[in-house]
C-alpha positions, 0 to 999 in steps of 0.5 A: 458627585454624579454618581451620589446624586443618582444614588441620592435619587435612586434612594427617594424613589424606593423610599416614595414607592414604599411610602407609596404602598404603606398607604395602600389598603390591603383590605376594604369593605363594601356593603351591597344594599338592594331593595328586597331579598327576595327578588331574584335580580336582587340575588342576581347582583349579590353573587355578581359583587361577590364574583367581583370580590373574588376576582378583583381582590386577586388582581388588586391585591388588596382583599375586598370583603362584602357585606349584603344588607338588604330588606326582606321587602321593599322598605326605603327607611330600612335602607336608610337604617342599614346604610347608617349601620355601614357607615359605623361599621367603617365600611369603605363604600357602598352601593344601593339601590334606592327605593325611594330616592327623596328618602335616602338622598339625605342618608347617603349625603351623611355616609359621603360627608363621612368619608366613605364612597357611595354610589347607586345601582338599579334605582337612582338617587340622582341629586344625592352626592353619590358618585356613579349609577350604573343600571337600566337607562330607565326612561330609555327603557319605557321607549323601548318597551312602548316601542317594542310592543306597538311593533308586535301589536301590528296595524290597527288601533290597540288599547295598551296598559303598564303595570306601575310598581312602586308609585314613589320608585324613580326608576319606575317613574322614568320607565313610565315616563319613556313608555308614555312618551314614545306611545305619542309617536304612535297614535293607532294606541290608547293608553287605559291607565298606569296601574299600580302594586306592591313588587310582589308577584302575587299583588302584581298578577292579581292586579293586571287580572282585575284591570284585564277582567275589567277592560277586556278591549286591552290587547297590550300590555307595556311591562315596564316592570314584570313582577306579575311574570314572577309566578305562572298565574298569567300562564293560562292566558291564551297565547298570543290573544293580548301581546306583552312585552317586558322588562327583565328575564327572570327564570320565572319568566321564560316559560311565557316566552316559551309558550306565547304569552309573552312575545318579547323580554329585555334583559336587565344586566343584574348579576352585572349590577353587583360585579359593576359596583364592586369594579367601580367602589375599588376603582375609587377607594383603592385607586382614587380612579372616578368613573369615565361617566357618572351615569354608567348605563348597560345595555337590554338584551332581548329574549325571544324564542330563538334565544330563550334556551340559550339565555337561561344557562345565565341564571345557573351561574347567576344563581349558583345552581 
């Protein structure tokens, strides 16, 4: 009698255990929806989400297939758009970057409702029903920038201004808000202005030449975003004559560092904004495993001089050069 009811016992774990893998996908979708095509950290988190693909499908077993649905340009009701195609198409989860949060909150509420797994990277839909962000601690980052830069402005009273972005972007928003806020705790800076443009290089640079042509007493700038860095117009300025600090370190970028015009950079972690959201869509569509935390913050590494030669052989992999 024993021994049947080892058999009988054995027997119900094997068939648990193929029921078990019956269930288990073998293959999922995930579609990857940034803000705009152009904008290296953009590209950035794509390759890092098909990386992660690679990877993953080896080590779960299970093939993950991405689709990259992105804008050419900064377009929230385009997202909303490549979003509701997603859900038809039966992917399983997706991952945005949102560039207006009001917009697509509603439109991800509607892909959660319908069974598929939704989160954000970069840009933040925080009273959405998505499960995870994973990106810049935004309003960290404006204290650092702020913080960063009266550092290397020095003793004495310095007039600062921040290039905006996106007026309706959040995580711009909560940048300023960090910058504004930790500029109180030093009350040597003036703050000129928030000063907004398109997330176009050629707006952005041309914006921060006519604030500075216009208020040549600023010898600071808070870059809480450095889409004028993009290009090399501010390259002719004189090293060193107004301090920056900024977000990012795009290849475009470190030029400046190398010359001085740009006295520090922080690195948003980008290519590990694509491998994060594949990591974290698997773990919950094919392991039914929830993030430790919903708000999964990366760290900023600085780029300087000392380190600028180093941090540039990132983009050859980033980038797929």
């Amino acid at each position: 009698m024993k021994k049947l009811l080892i058999a009988l016992a054995s027997a119900l774990f094997v068939f648990g255990a193929s029921v078990r893998a019956a269930d288990a996908p073998r293959s999922i979708t995930i579609g990857l929806v940034a803000k705009s095509q152009g904008n290296p950290v953009f590209q950035a988190a794509r390759v890092g989400a098909e990386d992660a693909a690679v990877e993953l499908s080896r080590k779960l077993g299970v093939k993950i297939t991405v689709l990259w649905r992105t804008p050419n340009e900064d377009d929230a009701q385009k997202q909303v758009e490549y979003l509701e195609q997603l859900v038809l198409q039966g992917v399983d989860g997706i991952s945005v970057s949102c560039s207006e949060a009001e917009t697509l909150t509603p439109a991800i509420d509607r892909a959660v409702k319908q069974g598929v797994a939704v989160m954000c990277f970069d840009s933040d839909a925080p009273a959405s029903q998505r499960f995870s962000y994973h990106g810049t601690d935004d309003v960290e980052s404006g204290h650092t920038i702020m913080r960063e830069l009266a550092a290397v402005l020095g003793p004495g009273k310095h007039v600062v201004a921040i290039p905006g972005g996106n007026q309706n972007a959040r995580n711009l928003q909560n940048r300023i808000k960090g910058a504004l806020d930790e500029a109180k705790q030093h009350p040597d800076l003036t703050i000129r202005g928030v000063y907004y443009s398109k997330e176009v290089p050629q707006d952005a640079a041309a914006k921060i030449e006519e604030v500075q042509t216009a208020n040549p007493d600023i010898d600071g700038w808070a870059m809480i975003g450095s889409w004028s860095l993009f290009t090399g117009a501010l390259l002719k300025w004189e090293p060193g004559k107004v301090k920056i600090v900024a977000m990012d370190a795009l290849p475009a970028e470190l030029p400046y560092v190398r010359k001085g015009v740009v006295q520090k950079l922080f690195a948003q972690q980008t290519y590990q904004w694509g491998w994060r959201s594949i990591e974290l869509l698997a773990d919950k569509v094919v392991l039914g495993k929830a993030p430790a935390k919903v708000l999964d913050y990366s760290p900023l590494p600085p780029v300087t001089k000392a380190n600028v030669d180093e941090f540039e052989q990132n983009w050859k992999k980033w980038l797929r050069q």
